[in-house]
C-alpha positions as CSV (number, residue, x, y, z in Angstrom):
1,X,137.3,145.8,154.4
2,X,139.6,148.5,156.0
3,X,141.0,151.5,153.8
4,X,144.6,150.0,153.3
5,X,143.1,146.9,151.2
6,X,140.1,148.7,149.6
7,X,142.7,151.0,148.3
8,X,144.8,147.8,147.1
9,X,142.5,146.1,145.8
10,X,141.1,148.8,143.7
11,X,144.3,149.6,142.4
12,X,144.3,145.8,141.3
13,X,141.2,145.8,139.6
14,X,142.2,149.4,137.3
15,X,145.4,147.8,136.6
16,X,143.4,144.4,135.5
17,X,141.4,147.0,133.6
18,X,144.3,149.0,131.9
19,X,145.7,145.4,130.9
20,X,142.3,144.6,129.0
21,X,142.1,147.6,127.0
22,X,146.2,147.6,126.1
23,X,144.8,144.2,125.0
24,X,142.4,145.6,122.5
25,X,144.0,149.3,121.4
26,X,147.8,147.9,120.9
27,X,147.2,145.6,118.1
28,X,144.4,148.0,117.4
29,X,146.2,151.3,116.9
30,X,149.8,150.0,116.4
31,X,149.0,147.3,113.5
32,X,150.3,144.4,116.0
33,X,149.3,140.6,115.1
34,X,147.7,138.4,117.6
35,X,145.9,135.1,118.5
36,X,143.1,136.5,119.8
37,X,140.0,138.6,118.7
38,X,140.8,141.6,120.4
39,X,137.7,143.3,119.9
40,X,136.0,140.5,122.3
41,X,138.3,141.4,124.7
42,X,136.9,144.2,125.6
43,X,133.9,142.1,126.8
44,X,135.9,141.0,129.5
45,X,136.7,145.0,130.7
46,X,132.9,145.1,131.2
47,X,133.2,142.0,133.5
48,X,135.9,143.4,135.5
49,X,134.0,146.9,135.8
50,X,130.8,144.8,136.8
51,X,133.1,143.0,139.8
52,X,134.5,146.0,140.5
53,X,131.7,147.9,141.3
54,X,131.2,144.9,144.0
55,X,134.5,146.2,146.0
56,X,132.2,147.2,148.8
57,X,130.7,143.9,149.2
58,X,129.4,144.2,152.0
59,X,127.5,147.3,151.5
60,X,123.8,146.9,150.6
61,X,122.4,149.8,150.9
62,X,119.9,151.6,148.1
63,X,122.0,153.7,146.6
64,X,124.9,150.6,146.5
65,X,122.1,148.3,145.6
66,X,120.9,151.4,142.5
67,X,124.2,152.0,141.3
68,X,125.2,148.2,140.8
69,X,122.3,147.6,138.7
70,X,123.2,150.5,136.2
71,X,126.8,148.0,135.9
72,X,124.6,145.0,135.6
73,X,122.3,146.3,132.9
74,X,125.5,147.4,131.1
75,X,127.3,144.1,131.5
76,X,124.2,142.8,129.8
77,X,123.8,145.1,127.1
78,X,127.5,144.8,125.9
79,X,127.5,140.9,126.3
80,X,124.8,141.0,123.5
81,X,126.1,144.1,121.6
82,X,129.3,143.1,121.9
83,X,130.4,139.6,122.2
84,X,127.2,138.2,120.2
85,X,127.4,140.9,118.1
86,X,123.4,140.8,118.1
87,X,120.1,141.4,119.2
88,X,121.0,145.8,119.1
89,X,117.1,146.2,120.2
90,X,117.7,144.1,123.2
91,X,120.8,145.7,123.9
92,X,120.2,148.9,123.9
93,X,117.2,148.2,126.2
94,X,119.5,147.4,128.7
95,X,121.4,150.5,128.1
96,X,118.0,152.4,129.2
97,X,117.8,150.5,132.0
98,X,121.4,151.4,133.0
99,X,121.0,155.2,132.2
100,X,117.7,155.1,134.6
101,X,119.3,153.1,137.2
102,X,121.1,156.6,136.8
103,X,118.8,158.9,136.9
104,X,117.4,156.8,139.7
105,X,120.7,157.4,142.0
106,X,120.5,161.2,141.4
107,X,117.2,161.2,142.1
108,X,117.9,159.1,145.3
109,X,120.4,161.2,146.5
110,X,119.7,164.8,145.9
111,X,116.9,167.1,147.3
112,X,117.3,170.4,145.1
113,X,116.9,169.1,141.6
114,X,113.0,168.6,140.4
115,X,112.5,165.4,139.1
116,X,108.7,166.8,137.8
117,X,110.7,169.4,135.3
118,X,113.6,167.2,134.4
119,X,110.8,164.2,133.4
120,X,109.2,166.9,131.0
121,X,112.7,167.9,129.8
122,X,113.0,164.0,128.8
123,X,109.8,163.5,127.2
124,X,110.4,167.1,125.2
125,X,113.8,165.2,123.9
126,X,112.1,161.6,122.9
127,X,109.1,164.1,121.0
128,X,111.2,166.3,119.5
129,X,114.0,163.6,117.9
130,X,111.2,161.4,116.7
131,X,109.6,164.4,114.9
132,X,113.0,165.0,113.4
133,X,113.8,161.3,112.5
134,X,110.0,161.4,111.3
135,X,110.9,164.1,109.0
136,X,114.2,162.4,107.7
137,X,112.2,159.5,107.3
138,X,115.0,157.6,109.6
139,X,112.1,156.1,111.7
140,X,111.8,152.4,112.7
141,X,111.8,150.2,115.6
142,X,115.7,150.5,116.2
143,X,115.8,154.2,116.1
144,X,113.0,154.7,118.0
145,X,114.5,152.7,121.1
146,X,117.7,154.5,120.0
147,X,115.9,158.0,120.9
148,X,114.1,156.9,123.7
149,X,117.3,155.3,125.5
150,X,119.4,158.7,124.1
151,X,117.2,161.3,125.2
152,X,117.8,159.7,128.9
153,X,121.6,160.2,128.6
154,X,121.3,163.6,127.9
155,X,118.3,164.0,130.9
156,X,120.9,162.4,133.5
157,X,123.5,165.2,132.3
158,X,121.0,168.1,132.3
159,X,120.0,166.5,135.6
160,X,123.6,166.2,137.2
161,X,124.5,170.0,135.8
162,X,121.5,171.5,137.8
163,X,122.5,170.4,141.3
164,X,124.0,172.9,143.0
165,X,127.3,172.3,145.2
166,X,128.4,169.4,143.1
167,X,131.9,169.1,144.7
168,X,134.5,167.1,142.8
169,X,132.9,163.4,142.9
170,X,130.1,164.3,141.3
171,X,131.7,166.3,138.3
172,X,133.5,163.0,138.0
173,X,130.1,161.1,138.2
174,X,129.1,163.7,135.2
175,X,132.3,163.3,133.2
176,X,131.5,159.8,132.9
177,X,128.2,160.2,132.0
178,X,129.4,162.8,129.2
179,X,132.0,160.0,127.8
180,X,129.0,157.9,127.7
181,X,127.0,160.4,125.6
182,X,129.8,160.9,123.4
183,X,130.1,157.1,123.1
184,X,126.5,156.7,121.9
185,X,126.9,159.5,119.7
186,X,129.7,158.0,118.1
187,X,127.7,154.8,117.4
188,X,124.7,156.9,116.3
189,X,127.0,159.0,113.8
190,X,128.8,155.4,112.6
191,X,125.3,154.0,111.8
192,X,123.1,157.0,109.9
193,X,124.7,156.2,106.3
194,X,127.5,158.4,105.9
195,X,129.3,157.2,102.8
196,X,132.6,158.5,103.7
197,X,134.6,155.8,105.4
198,X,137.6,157.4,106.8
199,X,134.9,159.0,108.6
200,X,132.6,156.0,109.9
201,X,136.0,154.5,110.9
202,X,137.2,157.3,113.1
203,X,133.6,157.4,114.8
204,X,134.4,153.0,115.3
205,X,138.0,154.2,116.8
206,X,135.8,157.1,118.9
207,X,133.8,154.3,120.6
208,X,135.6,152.7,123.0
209,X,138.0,155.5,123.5
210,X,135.1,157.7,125.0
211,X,133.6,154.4,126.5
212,X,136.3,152.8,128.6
213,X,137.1,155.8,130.0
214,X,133.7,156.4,130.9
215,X,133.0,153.3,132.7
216,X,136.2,153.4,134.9
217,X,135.5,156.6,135.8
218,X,131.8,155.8,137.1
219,X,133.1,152.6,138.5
220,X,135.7,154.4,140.7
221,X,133.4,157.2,141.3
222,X,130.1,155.9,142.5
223,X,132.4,153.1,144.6
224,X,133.9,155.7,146.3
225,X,130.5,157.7,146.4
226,X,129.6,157.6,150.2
227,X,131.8,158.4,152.9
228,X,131.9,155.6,155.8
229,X,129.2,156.4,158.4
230,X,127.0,157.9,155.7
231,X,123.3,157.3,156.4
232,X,122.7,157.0,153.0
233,X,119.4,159.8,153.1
234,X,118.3,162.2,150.5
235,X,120.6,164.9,150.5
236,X,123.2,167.6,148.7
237,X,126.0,165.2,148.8
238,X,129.7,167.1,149.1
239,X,132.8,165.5,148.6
């Protein structure tokens, strides 16, 4: 695909994606009656993000191959979180697995960040928020997932902000990793109890607005990752 159509059809696919989400935040935010459930909707951004991340086709190399998987896993956790509207274990299982395809792609493609030190910084996270959920007495099978898959987020951020010369895609790649974090916290804060429900429904508006962003941004980042010619090796990667 030569520069002149990539560059269409990405702009294609965002505008297909900017329709989807006017579908869910108008009648949403601006108290608009429609035919449709527009909260399913929003399944069908995930789909569009999943193809996206396909723009470069023909490209199948491991860090194309590793970065498409983290879009798969997520395609998979939101069609069960989201358009079932069940089976939260399973799903958020599937976010792990997207958040490692993650930490997989840093790993993969940068030399000065130790992966020994930033595993110990994740298992420190999953033992110290189970002793503190342990201590609330918030434990159970949900959370513990919850803690395992959350303390990864926050790894792939500490991760990210310890390479050195990140250069502008990869402060994008960590921008969307952060609206990802704050997505999950959202979810996390909408589901502890709190009895006040103005504020559970600002963390339910929170969601998606830190989440869409967050996916379009990794989408259009991690597509336009490697520069044509790239060998694709372990290395500091410069935009």
């Amino acid at each position: 695909m030569n520069k002149f159509v990539r560059k269409i059809v990405n702009c294609i696919l965002v505008l297909i994606e900017l329709f989807i989400l006017g579908l869910y935040f108008i009648p949403e935010y601006f108290d608009v009656n429609v035919d449709y459930d527009n909260f399913l909707v929003l399944f069908y951004f995930i789909i569009v993000i999943f193809i996206h991340s396909f723009i470069d086709f023909k490209e199948w190399t491991k860090g194309h191959i590793i970065y498409r998987f983290a879009f798969l896993f997520t395609l998979c956790a939101d069609y069960l979180m989201t358009y079932l509207d069940s089976f939260y274990e399973l799903s958020i299982i599937f976010f792990f697995f997207a958040q490692l395809s993650y930490f997989i792609f840093i790993n993969y493609n940068f030399k000065n960040v130790n992966l020994k030190s930033s595993i110990i910084i994740y298992l420190s996270l999953v033992t110290t928020l189970i002793i503190i959920g342990s201590i609330l007495e918030l434990i159970n099978l949900l959370t513990i997932i919850a803690i395992v898959y959350f303390s990864l987020s926050l790894t792939n951020i500490i991760y990210l902000l310890r390479i050195k010369n990140k250069g502008i895609k990869n402060y994008l790649f960590l921008l969307g990793l952060v609206l990802f974090l704050l997505c999950d916290t959202c979810i996390g804060l909408q589901n502890v109890g709190i009895s006040n429900v103005k504020i559970t429904d600002l963390f339910s508006h929170l969601v998606w607005i830190f989440y869409a962003p967050s996916q379009m941004i990794l989408v259009l980042t991690l597509t336009n990752y490697y520069k044509k010619g790239d060998k694709y090796e372990k290395k500091d990667i410069k935009s």
